[in-house]
C-alpha positions, -999 to +999 in steps of 0.1 A: -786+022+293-759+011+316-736-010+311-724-034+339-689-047+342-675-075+359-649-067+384-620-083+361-633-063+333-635-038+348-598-041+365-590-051+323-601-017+305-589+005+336-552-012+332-555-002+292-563+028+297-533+036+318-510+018+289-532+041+265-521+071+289-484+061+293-483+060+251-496+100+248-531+082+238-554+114+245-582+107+215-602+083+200-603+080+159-629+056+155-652+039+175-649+009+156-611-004+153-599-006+119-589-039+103-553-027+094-542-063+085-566-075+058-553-053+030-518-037+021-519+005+031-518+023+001-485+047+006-496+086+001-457+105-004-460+139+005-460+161-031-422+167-016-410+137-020-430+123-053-406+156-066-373+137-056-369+105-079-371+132-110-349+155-094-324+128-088-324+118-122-320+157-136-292+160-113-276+128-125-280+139-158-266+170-154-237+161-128-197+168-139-182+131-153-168+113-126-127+119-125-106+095-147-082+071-122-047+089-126-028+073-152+008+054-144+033+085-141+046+066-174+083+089-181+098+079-212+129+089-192+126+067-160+117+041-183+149+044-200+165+045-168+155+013-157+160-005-193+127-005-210+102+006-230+072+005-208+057+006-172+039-020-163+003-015-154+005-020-118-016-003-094+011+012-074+018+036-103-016+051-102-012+065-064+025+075-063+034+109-068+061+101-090+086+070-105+122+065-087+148+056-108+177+042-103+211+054-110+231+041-132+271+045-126+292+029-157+318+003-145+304+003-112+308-036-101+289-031-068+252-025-068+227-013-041+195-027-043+169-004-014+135-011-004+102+001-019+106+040-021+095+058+013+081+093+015+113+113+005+122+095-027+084+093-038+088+128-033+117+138-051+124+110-076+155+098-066+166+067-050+178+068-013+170+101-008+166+115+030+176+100+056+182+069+040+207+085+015+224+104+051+228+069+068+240+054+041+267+084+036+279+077+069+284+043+070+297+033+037+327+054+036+336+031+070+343+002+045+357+026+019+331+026-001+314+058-016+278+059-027+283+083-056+303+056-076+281+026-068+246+019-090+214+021-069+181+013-074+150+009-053+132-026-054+104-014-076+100+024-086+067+032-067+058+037-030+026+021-019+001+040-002+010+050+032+042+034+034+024-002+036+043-032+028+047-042-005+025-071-018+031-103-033+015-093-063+030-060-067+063-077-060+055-103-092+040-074-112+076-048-107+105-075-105+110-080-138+118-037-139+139-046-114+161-075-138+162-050-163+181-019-144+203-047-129+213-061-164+214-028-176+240-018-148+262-051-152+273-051-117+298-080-101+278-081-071+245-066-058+235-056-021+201-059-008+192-034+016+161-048+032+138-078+027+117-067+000+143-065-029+157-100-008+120-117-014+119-103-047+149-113-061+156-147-048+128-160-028+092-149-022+093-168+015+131-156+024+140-144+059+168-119+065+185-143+097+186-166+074+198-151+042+227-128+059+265-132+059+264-151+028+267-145-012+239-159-032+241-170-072+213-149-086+201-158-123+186-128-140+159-126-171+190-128-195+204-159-183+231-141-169+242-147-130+254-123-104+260-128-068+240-110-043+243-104+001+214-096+018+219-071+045+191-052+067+180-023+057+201+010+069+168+025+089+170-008+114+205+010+129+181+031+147+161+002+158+188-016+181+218-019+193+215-054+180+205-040+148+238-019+151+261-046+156+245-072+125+249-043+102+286-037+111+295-077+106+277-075+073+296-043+064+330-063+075+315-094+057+310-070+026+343-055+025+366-084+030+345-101+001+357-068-023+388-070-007+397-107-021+379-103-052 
């Protein structure tokens, strides 16, 4: 029997067979087309992968325990060092490689107060080290000052990762380690080399501009008051020349204040 087809038809089944073409169509499965829609396909996994959810569970089981997070690099030393018992539980101490502390020089009535520790003194454990500790050597002997017979202390004994700035909660979490070296130093005046131990120290929202060529009353944890002057950090004299010449007032500032005292 023949089947007749109108010319649209006809024009109709020739056009899906092309698309049927075009899509790698090259057999039929059925000649009647399967309802796919009126029930959910039950989902036959391969013998392979029926294998894998118990596999995954025996290598759970039998998988190493994950590592512990490293502990704070708690030194009953450096905690003497900066005046007490304890570290606190701050995050920085679980990355750095190792706690700064700062140096205590009896007598000394001047103290410098760095940054957060870069690379070198996370490395080595000492405060100003590199080429912080050279640029300091070079510039404080201009004044008449010598670094060996001042105290020092970094603004909080850990570097964060990567050199990032220092938070506002990390700041919160070290400053009272920070009070305790500088009560336990008893200086007459403190520098602050930077704007962290600056925002740390006296105000969370301080900008250098405006905190320079000045000494500010600082009230530690004890109830005891020291004056501090905020001057930039020494790495900014290789920034500018401008950076050059505001260091050198605050160093002129710095010694006629000693000078008179």
């Amino acid at each position: 029997m023949s089947l007749s087809l109108s010319g649209q038809n006809r024009s109709e089944i020739l056009a899906l067979l092309d698309l049927y073409r075009d899509w790698g169509v090259d057999c039929a499965l059925d000649e009647i087309a399967p309802l796919r829609l009126d029930r959910a396909a039950a989902l036959a996994l391969p013998q392979v992968m029926r294998q894998r959810p118990a596999r995954a569970l025996a290598a759970r089981e039998n998988a190493p325990p994950p590592a512990q997070p490293r502990q704070t690099p708690f030194d009953p030393q450096a905690a003497l060092a900066w005046g007490v018992e304890t570290f606190p539980e701050c995050a920085l101490a679980r990355t750095a490689s190792t706690s700064v502390r700062p140096r205590i020089v009896t007598d000394a009535t001047l103290m410098l107060i760095g940054d957060a520790p870069d690379a070198d003194e996370d490395r080595s454990g000492e405060v100003f080290a590199g080429e912080t500790g050279r640029l300091l050597d070079m510039i404080l002997p201009s004044i008449g000052l010598d670094r060996a017979t001042l105290s020092q202390a970094p603004a909080l004994p850990w570097r964060p990762p990567g050199g990032r700035a220092v938070s506002l909660i990390e700041s919160r979490e070290c400053r009272a380690l920070l009070n305790a070296a500088i009560i336990k130093a008893r200086p007459a005046r403190l520098v602050l080399l930077g704007l962290t131990p600056l925002r740390l120290l006296m105000d969370e929202q301080a900008s250098m501009a405006r905190s320079r060529g000045a000494w500010h009353s600082l009230r530690l944890d004890d109830g005891s008051s020291v004056e501090a002057l905020a001057m930039q950090h020494p790495q900014q004299l290789l920034s500018s020349a401008r950076a050059r010449r505001e260091m050198w007032k605050d160093l002129v500032f710095l010694a006629e204040s000693l000078a008179s005292s």
